[in-house]
N, CA, C and O atoms as a printed pandas DataFrame, in Angstrom:
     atom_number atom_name residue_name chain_id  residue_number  x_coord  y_coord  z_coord
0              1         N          UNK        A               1   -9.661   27.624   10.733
1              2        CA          UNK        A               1   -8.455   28.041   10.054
2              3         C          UNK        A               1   -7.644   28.970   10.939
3              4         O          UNK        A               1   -8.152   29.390   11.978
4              5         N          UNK        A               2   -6.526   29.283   10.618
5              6        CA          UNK        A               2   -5.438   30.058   11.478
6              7         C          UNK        A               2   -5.998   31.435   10.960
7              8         O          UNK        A               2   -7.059   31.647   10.373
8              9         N          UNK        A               3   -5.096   32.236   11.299
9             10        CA          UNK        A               3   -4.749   33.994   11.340
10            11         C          UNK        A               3   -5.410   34.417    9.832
11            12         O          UNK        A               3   -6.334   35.232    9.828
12            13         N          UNK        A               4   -4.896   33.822    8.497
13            14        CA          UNK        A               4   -5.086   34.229    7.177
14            15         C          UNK        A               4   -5.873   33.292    6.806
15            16         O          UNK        A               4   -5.576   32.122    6.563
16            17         N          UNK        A               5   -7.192   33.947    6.745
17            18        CA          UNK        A               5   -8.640   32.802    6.628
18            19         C          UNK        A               5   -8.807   32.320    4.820
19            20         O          UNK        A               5   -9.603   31.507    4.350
20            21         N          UNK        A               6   -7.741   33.160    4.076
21            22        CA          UNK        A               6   -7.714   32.668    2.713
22            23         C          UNK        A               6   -6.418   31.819    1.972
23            24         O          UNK        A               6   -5.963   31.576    0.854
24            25         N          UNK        A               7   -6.143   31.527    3.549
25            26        CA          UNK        A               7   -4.798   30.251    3.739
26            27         C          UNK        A               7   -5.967   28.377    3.282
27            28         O          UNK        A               7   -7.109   28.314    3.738
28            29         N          UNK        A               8   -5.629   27.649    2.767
29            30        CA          UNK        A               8   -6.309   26.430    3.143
30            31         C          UNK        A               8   -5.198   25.600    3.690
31            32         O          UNK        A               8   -4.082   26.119    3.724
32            33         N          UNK        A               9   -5.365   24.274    4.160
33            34        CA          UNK        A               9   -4.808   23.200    4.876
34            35         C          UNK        A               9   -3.989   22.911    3.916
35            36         O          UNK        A               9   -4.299   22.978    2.727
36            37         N          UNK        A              10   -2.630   22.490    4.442
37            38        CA          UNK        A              10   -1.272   21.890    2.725
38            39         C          UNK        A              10   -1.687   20.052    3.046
39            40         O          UNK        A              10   -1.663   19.219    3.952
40            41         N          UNK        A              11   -2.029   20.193    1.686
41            42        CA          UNK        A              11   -2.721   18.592    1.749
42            43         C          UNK        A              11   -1.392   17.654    1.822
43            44         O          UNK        A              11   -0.375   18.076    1.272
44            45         N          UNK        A              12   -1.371   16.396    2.485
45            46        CA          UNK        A              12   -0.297   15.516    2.699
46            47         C          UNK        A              12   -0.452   14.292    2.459
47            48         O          UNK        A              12   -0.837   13.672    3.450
48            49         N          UNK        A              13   -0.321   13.728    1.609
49            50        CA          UNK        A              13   -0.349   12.178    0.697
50            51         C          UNK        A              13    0.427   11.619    1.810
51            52         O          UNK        A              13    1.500   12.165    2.070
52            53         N          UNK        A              14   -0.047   10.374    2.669
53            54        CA          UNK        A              14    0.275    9.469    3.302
54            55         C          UNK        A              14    0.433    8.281    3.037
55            56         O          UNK        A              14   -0.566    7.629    3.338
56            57         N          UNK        A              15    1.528    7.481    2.453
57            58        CA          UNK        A              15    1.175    6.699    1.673
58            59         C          UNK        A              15    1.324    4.702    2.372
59            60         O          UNK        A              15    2.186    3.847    2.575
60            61         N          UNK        A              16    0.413    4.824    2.439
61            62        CA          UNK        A              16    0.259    2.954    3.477
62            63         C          UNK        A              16    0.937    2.051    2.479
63            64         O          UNK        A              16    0.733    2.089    1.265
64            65         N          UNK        A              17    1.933    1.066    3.232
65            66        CA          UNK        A              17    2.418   -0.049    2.741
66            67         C          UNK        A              17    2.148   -0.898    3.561
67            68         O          UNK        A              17    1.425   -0.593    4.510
68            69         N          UNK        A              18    2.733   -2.406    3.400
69            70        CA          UNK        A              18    3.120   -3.491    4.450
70            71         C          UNK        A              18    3.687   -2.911    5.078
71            72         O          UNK        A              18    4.657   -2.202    4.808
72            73         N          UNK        A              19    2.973   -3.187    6.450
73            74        CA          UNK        A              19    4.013   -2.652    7.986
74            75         C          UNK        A              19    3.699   -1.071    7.990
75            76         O          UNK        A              19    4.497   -0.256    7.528
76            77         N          UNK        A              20    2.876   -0.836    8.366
77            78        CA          UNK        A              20    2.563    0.898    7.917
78            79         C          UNK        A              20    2.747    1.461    9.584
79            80         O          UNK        A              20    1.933    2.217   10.114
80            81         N          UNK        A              21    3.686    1.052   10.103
81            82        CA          UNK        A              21    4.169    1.253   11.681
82            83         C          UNK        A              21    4.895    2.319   11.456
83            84         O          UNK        A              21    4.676    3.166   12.322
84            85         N          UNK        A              22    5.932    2.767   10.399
85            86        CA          UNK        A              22    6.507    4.109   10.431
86            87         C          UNK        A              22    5.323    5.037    9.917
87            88         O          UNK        A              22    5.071    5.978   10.670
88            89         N          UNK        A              23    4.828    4.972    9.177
89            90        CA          UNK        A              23    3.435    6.157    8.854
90            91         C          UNK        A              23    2.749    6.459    9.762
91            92         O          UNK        A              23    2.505    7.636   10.027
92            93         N          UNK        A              24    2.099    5.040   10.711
93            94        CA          UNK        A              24    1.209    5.318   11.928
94            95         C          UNK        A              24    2.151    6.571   12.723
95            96         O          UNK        A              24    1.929    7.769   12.900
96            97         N          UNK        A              25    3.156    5.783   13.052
97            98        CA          UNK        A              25    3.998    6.810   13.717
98            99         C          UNK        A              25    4.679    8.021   13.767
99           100         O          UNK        A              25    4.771    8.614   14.842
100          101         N          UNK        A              26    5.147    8.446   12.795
101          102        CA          UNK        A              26    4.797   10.035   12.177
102          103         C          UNK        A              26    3.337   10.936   11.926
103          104         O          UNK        A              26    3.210   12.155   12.038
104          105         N          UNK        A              27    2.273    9.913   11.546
105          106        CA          UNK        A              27    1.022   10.634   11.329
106          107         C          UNK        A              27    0.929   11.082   13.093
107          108         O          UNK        A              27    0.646   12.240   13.398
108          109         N          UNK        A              28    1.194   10.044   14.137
109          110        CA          UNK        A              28    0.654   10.746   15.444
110          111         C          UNK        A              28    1.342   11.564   15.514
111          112         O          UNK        A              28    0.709   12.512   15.978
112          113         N          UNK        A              29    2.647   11.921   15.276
113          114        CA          UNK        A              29    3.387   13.252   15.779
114          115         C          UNK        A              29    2.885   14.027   14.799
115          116         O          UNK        A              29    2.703   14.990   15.544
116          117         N          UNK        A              30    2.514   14.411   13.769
117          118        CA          UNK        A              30    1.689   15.377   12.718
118          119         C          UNK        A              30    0.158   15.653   13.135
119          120         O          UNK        A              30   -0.537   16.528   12.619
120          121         N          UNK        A              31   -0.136   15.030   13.852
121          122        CA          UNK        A              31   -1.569   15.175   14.732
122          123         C          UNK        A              31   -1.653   15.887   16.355
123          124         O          UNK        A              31   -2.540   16.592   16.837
124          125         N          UNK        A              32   -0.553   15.468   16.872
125          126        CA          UNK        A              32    0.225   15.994   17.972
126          127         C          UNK        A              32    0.389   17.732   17.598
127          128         O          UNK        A              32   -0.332   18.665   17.952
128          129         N          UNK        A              33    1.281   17.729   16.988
129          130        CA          UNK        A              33    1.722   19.035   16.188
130          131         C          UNK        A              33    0.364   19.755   16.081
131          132         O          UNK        A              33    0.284   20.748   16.804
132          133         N          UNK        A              34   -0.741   19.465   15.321
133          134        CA          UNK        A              34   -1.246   19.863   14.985
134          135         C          UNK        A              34   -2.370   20.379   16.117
135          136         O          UNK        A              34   -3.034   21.363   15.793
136          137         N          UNK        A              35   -2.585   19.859   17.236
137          138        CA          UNK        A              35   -3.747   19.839   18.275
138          139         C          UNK        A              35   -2.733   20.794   19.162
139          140         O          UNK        A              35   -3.161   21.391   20.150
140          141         N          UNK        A              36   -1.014   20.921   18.630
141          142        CA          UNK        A              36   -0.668   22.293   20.014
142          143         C          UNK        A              36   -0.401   23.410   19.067
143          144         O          UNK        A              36    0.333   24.246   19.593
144          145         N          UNK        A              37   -0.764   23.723   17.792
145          146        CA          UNK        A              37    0.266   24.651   17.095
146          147         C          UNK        A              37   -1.493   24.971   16.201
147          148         O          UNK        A              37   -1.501   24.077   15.354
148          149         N          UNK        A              38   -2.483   25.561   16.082
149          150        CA          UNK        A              38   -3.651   26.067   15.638
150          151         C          UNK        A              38   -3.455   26.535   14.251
151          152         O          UNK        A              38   -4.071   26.223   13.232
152          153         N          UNK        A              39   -2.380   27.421   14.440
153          154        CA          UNK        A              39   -1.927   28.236   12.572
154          155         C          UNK        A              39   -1.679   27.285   11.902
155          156         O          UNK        A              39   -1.979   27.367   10.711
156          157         N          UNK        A              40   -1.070   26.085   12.381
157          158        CA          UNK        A              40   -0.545   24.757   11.462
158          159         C          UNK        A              40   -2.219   24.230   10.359
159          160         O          UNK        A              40   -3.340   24.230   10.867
160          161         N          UNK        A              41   -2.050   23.987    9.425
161          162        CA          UNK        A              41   -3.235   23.110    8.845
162          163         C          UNK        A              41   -2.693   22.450    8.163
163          164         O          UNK        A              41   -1.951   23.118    7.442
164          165         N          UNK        A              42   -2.626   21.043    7.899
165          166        CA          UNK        A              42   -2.672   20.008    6.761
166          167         C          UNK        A              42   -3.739   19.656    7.114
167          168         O          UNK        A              42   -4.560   20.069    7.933
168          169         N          UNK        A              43   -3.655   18.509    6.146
169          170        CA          UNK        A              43   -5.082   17.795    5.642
170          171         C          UNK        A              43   -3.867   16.769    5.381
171          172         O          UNK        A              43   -2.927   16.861    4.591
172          173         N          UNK        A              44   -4.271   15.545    6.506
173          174        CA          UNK        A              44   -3.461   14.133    5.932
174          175         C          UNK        A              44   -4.337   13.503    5.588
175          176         O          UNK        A              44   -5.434   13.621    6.134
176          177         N          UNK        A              45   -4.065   12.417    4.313
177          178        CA          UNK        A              45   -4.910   11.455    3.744
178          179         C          UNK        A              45   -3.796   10.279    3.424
179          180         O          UNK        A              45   -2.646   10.348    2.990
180          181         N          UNK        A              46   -4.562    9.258    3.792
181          182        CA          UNK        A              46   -4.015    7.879    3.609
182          183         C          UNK        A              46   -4.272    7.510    2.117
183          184         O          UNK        A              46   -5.340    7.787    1.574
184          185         N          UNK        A              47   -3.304    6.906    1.508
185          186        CA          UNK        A              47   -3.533    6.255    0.236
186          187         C          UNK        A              47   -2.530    4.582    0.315
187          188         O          UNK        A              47   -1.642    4.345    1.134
188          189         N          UNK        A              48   -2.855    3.957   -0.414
189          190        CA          UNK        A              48   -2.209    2.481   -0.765
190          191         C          UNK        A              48   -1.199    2.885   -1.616
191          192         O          UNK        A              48   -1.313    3.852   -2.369
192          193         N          UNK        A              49    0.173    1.916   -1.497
193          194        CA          UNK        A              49    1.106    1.967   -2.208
194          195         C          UNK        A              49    1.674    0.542   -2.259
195          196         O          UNK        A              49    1.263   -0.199   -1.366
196          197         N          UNK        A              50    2.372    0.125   -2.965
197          198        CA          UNK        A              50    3.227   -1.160   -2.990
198          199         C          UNK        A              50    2.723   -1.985   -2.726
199          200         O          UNK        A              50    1.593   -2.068   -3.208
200          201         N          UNK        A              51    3.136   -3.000   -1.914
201          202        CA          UNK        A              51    2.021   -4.222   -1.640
202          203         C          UNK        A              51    1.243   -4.543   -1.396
203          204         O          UNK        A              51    0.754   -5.653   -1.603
204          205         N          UNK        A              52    0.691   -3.305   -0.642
205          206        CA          UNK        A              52   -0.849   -3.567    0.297
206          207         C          UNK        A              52   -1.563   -2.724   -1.029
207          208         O          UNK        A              52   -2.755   -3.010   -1.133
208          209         N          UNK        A              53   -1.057   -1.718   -2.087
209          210        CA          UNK        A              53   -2.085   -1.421   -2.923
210          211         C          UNK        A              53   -2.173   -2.769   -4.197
211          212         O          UNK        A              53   -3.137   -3.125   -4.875
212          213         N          UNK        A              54   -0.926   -3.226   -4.166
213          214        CA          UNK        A              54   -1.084   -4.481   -5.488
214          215         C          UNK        A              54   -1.791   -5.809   -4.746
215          216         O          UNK        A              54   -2.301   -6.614   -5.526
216          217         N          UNK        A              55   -1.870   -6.112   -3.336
217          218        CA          UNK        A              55   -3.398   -6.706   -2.678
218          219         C          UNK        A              55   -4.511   -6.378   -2.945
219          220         O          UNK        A              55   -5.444   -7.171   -2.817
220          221         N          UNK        A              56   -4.684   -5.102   -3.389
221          222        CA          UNK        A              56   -5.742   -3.877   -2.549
222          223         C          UNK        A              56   -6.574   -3.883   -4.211
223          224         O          UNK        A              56   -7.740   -4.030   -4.577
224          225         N          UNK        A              57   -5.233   -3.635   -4.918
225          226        CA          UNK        A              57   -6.071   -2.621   -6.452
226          227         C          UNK        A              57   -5.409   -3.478   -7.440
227          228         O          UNK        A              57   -5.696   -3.520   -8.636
228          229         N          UNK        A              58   -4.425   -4.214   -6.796
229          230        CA          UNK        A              58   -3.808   -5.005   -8.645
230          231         C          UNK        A              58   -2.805   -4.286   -9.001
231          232         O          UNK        A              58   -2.532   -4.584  -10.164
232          233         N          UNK        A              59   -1.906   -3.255   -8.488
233          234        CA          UNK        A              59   -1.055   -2.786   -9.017
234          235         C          UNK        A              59   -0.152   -1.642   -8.032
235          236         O          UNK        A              59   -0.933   -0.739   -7.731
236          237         N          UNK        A              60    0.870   -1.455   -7.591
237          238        CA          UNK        A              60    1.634   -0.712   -6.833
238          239         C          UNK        A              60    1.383    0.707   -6.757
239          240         O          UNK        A              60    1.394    1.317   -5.688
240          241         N          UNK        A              61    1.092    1.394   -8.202
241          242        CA          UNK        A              61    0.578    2.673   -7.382
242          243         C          UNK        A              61   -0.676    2.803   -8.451
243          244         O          UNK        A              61   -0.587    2.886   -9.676
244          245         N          UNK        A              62   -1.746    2.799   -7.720
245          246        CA          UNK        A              62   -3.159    3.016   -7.974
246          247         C          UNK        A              62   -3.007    5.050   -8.697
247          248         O          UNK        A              62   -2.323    6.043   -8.449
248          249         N          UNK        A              63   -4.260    4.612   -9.743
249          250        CA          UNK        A              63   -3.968    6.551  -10.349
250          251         C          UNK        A              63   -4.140    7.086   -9.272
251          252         O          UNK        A              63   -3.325    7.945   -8.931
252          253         N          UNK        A              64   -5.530    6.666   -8.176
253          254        CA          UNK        A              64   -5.826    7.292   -7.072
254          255         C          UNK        A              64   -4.482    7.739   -6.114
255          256         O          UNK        A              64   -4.576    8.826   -5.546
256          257         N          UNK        A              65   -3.632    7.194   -5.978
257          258        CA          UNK        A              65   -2.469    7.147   -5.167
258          259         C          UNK        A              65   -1.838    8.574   -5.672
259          260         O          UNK        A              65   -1.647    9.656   -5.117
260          261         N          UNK        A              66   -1.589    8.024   -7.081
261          262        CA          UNK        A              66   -0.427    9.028   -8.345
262          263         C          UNK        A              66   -1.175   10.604   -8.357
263          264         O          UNK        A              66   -0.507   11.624   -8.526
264          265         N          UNK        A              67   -2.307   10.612   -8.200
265          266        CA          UNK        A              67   -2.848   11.745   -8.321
266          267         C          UNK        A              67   -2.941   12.473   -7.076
267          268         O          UNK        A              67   -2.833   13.682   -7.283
268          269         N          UNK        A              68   -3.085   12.208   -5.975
269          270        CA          UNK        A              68   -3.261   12.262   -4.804
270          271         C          UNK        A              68   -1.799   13.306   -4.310
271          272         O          UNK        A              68   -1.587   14.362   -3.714
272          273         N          UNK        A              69   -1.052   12.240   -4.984
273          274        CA          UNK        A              69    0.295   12.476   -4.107
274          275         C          UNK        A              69    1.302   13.954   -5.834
275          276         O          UNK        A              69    2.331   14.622   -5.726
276          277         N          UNK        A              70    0.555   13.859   -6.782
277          278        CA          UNK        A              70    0.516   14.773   -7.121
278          279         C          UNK        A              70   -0.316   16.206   -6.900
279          280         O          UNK        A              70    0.163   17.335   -7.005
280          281         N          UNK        A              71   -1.209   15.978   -6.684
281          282        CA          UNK        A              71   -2.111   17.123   -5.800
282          283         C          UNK        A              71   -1.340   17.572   -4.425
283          284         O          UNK        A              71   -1.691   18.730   -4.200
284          285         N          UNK        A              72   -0.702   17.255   -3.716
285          286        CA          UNK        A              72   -0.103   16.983   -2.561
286          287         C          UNK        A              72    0.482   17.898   -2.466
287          288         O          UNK        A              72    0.601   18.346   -3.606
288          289         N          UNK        A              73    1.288   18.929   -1.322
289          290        CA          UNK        A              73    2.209   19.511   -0.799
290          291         C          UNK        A              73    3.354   18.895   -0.087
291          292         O          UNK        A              73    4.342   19.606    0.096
292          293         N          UNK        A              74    3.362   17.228    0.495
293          294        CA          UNK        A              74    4.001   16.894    0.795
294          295         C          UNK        A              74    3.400   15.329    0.271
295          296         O          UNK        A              74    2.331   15.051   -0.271
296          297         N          UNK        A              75    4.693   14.351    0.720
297          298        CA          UNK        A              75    4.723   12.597    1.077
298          299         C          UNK        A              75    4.959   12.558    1.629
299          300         O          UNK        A              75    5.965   13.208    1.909
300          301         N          UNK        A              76    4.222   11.568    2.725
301          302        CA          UNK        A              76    4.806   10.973    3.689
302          303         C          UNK        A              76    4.927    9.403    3.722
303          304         O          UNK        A              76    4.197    8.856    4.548
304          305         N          UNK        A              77    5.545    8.780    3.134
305          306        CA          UNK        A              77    5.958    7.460    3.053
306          307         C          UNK        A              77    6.747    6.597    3.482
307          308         O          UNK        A              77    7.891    6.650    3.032
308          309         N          UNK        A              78    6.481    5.728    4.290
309          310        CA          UNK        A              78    7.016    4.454    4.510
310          311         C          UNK        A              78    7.918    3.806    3.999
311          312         O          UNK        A              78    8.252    4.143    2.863
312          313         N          UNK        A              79    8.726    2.494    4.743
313          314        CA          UNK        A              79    9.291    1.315    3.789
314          315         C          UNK        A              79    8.507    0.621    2.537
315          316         O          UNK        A              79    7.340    0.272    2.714
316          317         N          UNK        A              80    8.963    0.474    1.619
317          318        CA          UNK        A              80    8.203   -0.036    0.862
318          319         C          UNK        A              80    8.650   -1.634    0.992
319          320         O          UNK        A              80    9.695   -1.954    1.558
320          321         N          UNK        A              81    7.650   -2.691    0.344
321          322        CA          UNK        A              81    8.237   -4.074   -0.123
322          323         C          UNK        A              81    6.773   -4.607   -0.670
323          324         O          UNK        A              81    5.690   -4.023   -0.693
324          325         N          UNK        A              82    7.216   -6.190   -1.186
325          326        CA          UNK        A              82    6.236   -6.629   -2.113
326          327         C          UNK        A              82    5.592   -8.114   -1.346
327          328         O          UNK        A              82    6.280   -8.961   -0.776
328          329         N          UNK        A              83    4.614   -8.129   -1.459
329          330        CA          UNK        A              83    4.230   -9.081   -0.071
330          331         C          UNK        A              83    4.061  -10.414   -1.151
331          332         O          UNK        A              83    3.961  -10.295   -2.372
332          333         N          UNK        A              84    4.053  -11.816   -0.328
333          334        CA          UNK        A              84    4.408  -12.891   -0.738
334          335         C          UNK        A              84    3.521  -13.164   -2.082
335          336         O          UNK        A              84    3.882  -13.672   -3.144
336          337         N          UNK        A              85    1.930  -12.539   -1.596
337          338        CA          UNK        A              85    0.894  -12.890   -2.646
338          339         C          UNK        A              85    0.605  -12.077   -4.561
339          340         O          UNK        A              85   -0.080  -12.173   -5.579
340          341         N          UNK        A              86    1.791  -11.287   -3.889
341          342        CA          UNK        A              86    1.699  -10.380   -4.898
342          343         C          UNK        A              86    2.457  -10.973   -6.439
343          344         O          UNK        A              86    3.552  -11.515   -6.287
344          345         N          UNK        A              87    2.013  -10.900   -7.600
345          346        CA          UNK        A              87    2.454  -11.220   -8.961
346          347         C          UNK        A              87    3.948  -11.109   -9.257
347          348         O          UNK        A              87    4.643  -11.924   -9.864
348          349         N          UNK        A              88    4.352   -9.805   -8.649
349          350        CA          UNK        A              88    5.625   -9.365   -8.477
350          351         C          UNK        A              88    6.784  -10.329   -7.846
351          352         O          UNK        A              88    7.983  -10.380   -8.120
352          353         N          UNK        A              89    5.971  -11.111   -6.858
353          354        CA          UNK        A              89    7.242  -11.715   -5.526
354          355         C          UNK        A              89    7.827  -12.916   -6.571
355          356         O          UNK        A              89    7.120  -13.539   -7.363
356          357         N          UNK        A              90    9.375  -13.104   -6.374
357          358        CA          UNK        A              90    9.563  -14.655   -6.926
358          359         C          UNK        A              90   10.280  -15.294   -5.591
359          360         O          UNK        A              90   10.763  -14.594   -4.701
360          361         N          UNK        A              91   10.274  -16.682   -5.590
361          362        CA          UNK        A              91   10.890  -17.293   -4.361
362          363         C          UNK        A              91   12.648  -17.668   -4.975
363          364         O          UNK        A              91   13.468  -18.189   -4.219
């Protein structure tokens, strides 16, 4: 932990979709950040959202997700969209 040892980490709901290339890519600069700056603490955690969670769990936002990202100090989220297999898609 940094300087104030009764500080904890600000937890950060990461939330994975289809194409999770903008998340990957912010999580490395939040990891970056984090390996030059010591006082900094989050705690990032990945969760499913949108298509890859209605693949994943049957439904776009899992409680696990909703709770998560209510517990949370921040989101960090992606594009969202609804992938072909999903109940949701029409042609």
């Amino acid at each position: 932990m940094g300087a104030d040892s009764s500080r904890s980490a600000s937890p950060i709901s990461c939330l994975l979709n289809q194409g999770p290339e903008v998340v990957n890519q912010a999580t490395r600069v939040l990891q970056t950040l984090l390996a030059k700056t010591p006082e900094l603490e989050l705690e990032l955690a990945e969760h499913d959202f949108g298509g890859i969670a209605i693949d994943n769990h049957g439904e776009p936002l899992p409680k696990s997700t909703l709770d998560a990202c209510l517990a949370a100090d921040a989101i960090l989220m992606g594009p969202s969209s609804i992938t072909p297999s999903s109940p949701l898609h029409s042609d």
